[in-house]
Structure formats: structure tokens, C-alpha cells
C-alpha positions as CSV (number, residue, x, y, z in Angstrom):
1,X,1.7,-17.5,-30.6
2,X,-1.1,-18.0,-27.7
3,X,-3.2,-14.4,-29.0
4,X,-3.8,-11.9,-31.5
5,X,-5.7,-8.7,-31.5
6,X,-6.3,-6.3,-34.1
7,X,-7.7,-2.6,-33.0
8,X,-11.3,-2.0,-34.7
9,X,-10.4,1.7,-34.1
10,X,-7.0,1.2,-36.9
11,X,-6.8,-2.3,-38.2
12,X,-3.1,-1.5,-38.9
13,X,-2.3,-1.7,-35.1
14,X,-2.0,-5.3,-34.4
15,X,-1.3,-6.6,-30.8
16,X,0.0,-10.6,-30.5
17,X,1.0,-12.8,-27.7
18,X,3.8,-15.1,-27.8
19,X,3.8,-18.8,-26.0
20,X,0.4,-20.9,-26.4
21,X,-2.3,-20.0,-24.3
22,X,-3.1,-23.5,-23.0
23,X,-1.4,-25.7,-20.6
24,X,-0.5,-28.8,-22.0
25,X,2.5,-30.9,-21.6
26,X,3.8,-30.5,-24.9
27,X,3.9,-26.7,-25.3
28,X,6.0,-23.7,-26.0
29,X,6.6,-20.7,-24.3
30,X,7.0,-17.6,-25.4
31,X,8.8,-14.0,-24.6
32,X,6.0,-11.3,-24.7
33,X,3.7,-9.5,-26.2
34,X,4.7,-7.7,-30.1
35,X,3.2,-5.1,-31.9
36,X,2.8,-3.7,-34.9
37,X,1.4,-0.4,-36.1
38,X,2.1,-0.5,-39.9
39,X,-0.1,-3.7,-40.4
40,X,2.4,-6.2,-39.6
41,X,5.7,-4.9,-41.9
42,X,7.6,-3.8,-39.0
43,X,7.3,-5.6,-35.0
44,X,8.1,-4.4,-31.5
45,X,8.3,-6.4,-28.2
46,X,6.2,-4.4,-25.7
47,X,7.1,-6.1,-22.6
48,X,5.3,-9.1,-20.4
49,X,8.3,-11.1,-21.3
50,X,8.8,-13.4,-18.2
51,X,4.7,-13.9,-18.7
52,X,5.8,-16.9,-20.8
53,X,2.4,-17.5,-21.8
54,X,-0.2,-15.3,-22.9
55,X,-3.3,-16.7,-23.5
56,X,-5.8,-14.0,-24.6
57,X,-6.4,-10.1,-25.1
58,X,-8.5,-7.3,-25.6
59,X,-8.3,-3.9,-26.9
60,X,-10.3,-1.0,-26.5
61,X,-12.6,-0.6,-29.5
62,X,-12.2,3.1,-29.6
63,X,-9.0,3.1,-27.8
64,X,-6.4,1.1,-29.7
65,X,-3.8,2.1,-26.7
66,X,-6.1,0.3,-23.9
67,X,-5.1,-2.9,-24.1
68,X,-6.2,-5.8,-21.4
69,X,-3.4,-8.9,-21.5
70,X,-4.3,-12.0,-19.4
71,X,-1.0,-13.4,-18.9
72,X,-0.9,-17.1,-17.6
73,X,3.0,-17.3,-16.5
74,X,5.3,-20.0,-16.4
75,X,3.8,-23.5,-17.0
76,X,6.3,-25.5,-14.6
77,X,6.6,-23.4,-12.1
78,X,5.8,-20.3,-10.2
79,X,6.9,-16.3,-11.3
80,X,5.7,-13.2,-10.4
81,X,4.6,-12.3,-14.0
82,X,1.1,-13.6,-14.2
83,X,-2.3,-12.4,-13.8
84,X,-4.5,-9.8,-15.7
85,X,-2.3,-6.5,-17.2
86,X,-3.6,-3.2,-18.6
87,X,-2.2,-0.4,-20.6
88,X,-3.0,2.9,-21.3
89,X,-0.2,4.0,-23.8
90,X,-0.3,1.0,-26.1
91,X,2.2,-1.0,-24.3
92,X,4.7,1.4,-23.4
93,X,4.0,0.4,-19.7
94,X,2.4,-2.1,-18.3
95,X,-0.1,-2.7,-14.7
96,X,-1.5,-5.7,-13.1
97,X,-4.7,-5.1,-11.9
98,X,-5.5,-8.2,-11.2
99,X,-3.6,-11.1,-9.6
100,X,-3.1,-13.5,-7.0
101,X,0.1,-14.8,-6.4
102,X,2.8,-16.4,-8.1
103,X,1.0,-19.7,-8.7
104,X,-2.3,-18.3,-10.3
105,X,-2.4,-16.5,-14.0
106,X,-5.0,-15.1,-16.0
107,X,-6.3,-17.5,-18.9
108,X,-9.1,-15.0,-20.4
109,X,-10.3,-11.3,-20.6
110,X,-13.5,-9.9,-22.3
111,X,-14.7,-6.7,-22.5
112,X,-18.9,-6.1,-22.0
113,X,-19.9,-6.0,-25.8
114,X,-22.0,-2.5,-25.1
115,X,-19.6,-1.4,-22.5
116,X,-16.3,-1.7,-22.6
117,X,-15.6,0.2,-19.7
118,X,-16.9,-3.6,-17.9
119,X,-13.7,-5.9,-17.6
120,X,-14.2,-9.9,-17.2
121,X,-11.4,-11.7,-15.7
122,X,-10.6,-15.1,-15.2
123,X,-7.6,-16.2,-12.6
124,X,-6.3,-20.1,-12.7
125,X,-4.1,-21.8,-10.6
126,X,-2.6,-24.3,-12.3
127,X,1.0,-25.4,-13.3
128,X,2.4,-28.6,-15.6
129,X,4.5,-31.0,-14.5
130,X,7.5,-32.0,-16.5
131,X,5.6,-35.6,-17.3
132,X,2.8,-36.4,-18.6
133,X,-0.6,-35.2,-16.9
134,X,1.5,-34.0,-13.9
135,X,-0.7,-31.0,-13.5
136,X,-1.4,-28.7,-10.4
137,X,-4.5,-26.6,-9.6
138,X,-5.0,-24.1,-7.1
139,X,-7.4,-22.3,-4.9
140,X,-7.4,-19.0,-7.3
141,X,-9.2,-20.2,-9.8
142,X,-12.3,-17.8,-10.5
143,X,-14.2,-15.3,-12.7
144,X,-13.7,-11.6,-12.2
145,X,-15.5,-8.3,-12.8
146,X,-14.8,-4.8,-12.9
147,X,-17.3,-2.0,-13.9
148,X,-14.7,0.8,-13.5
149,X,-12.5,-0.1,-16.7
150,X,-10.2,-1.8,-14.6
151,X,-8.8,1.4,-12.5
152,X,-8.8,0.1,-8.9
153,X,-6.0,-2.3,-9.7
154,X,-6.8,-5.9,-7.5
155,X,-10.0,-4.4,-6.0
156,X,-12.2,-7.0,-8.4
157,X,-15.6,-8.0,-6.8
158,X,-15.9,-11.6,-7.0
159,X,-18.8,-12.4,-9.4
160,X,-18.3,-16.2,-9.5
161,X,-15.5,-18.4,-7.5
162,X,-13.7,-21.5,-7.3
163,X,-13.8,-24.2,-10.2
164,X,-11.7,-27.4,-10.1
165,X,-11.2,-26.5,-13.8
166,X,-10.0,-23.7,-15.3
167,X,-13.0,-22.2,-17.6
168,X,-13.3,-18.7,-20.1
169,X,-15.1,-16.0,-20.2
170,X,-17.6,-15.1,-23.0
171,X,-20.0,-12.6,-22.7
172,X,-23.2,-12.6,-25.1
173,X,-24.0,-8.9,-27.1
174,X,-26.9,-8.0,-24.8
175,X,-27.9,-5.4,-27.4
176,X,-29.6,-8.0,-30.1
């Protein structure tokens, strides 16, 4: 598993990523993201499943069926099912609204801890080779912001760019 994300607005529903969320060259991939809404008895695959690796997610506090998934993608090559995703209907269908191309994924989302309606991003090029430290990195790498909830799909402002690295997001509770 690369995630997991309970809803603080019912603890029973219980959103989890499959495939690590790291790029290393021993790792394994998964087939989307499952959920459960009794708790954990019972699981459902909600889709994302050529993402291959999910690394991190968010959910609404007092919206358990706004989800944010940053999905990194294939780690060997390139697919089209990478970058940051959003629901509104707890997984029943899924939007990117935020992406590159088929080379960069998302490795991190956070929500503003006052404000949830603010959306970090992060994008990162980057791809293993089938050897050891055979890695790629790309020019999409950066850090992303939306203060709309994420409604305008790709129409991110930039906040901070380019990093030879990939890097996370973590936002500090402003309010203490």
C-alpha cells in the first residue's frame, strides 16, 4: 500500500492507495485506489487503476466524498494515468486537475489546515530504470497551489518551480 486516509467527518469511511508511493528500484505496484465504508469489513476498488502508484491523499474534513489522490504512475515508463485527481462523489468518478504529461506524476497533496478549500500539489518527473539507480527526472517537477478547491482543473498558479529532486508538501497549522 503507498496511502491511507481515514474521513474525520466518519472514521468508518477509509480511503487506501495501492503500490508504494516511492520510487525505488525494488518496489511494487499496485491497481488502485479501495475503499471501505463499514470500517474496513467489506473493500471496493474505486478506480485510478493504471496509476500504479499512489503515493498520498487527502480528504475533505467535512466532506468525506472530496477526496484529492496524487497518483505518481508507472515507475518504468510513461502512461497517461498520473498527476493530481479529485472526486466529488467519493470515488465514483474520478478528474485530473492537475497534470503534465505522461512522464510527470503527483508524489504529494495537502490541504491548508484552516482552509481546506486551498489545495497543494506537487508534480515529479521521474521514472526508474529496470537496474539499479537508473533513474530519470524531468522538467515538471514543482509545487502547486490552488485557492479555489481545485475547480479549474490544470489552471494551478505556480507557487514554487523546478527542483532536481522530487520534494513534499507540508503545510504548518497557521492557527496556533
Amino acid at each position: 500500500m503507498g496511502t491511507l486516509a481515514i474521513a474525520q467527518s466518519n472514521p468508518n469511511i477509509i480511503y487506501v492507495g495501492s503500490g508504494e508511493g516511492l520510487q525505488r528500484p525494488d518496489l511494487s505496484v499496485g491497481d488502485g485506489l479501495y475503499k471501505t465504508t463499514d470500517g474496513g469489513k467489506t473493500w471496493r476498488n474505486m478506480g485510478l487503476r493504471d496509476g500504479q502508484q499512489i503515493s498520498q491523499m487527502v480528504v475533505d474534513p467535512k466532506d468525506a466524498n472530496r477526496v484529492f489522490v496524487a497518483v505518481l504512475g508507472h515507475p518504468y515508463g510513461p502512461n497517461e494515468e498520473r498527476g493530481l485527481y479529485r472526486t466529488l462523489d467519493g470515488g465514483e468518478t474520478w478528474k485530473k486537475v492537475l497534470g503534465k504529461d505522461e512522464n510527470t506524476g503527483s508524489i504529494d497533496v495537502q490541504f491548508d489546515p484552516v482552509n481546506p478549500r486551498i489545495v497543494y500539489g506537487v508534480l515529479w518527473a521521474a521514472r526508474q530504470g529496470p537496474w539499479e539507480n537508473g533513474q530519470f527526472t524531468g522538467p515538471g517537477t514543482g509545487l502547486f497551489k490552488s485557492t479555489d478547491g481545485g475547480i479549474r482543473g490544470n489552471s494551478y498558479p505556480r507557487a514554487f518551480r523546478r527542483s532536481s529532486r522530487g520534494f513534499g508538501a507540508s503545510v504548518s497549522d497557521r492557527s496556533q
